[in-house]
C-alpha positions as CSV (number, residue, x, y, z in Angstrom):
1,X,67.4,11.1,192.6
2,X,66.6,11.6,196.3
3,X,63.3,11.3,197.6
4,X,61.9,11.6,201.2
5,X,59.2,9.6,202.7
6,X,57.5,12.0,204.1
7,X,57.8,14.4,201.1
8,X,56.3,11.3,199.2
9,X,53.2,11.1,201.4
10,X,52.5,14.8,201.7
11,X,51.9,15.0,197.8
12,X,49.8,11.0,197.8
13,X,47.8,11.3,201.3
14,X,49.9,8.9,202.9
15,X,51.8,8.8,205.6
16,X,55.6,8.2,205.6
17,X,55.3,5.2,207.4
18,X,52.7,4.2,204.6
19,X,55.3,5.0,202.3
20,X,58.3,3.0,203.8
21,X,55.8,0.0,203.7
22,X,54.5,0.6,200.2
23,X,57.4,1.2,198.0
24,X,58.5,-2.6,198.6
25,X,56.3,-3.3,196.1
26,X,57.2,-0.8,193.9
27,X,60.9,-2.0,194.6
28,X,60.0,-5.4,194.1
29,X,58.0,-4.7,190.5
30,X,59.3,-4.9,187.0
31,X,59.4,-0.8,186.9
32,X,63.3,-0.6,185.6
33,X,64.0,0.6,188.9
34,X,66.0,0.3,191.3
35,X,65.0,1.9,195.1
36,X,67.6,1.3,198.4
37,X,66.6,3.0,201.3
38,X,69.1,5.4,202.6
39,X,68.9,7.0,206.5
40,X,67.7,6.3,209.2
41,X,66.9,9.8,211.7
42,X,63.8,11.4,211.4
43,X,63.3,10.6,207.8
44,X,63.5,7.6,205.5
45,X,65.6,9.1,202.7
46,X,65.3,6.7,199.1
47,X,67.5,6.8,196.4
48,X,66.0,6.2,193.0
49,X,68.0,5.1,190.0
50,X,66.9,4.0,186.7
51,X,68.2,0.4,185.7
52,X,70.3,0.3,182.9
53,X,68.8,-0.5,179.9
54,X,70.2,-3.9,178.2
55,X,69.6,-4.0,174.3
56,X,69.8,-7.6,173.1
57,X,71.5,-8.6,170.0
């Protein structure tokens, strides 16, 4: 998925420069995500992917 940083902050109260400096730690966290930042005119563009999920034996 496709998320936009300003899209982000319009629906949390932040702005999209709040966002771009917050979702490191989101990025960073044990979440089973995995965020890479994509763009770079008007709008910080993220793309959002679920990690795979490993089963051990």
């Amino acid at each position: 998925m496709y998320f936009k940083s300003r899209v982000i902050g319009q629906d949390i109260g932040l702005s999209a420069k709040e966002v771009g400096t917050n979702i490191g730690a989101i990025r960073d966290g044990e979440f089973g995500l995995t965020i890479e930042r994509w763009g770079k005119s008007g709008s910080i563009t993220w793309k959002v992917t679920e990690d795979p999920v490993s089963i051990a034996d």
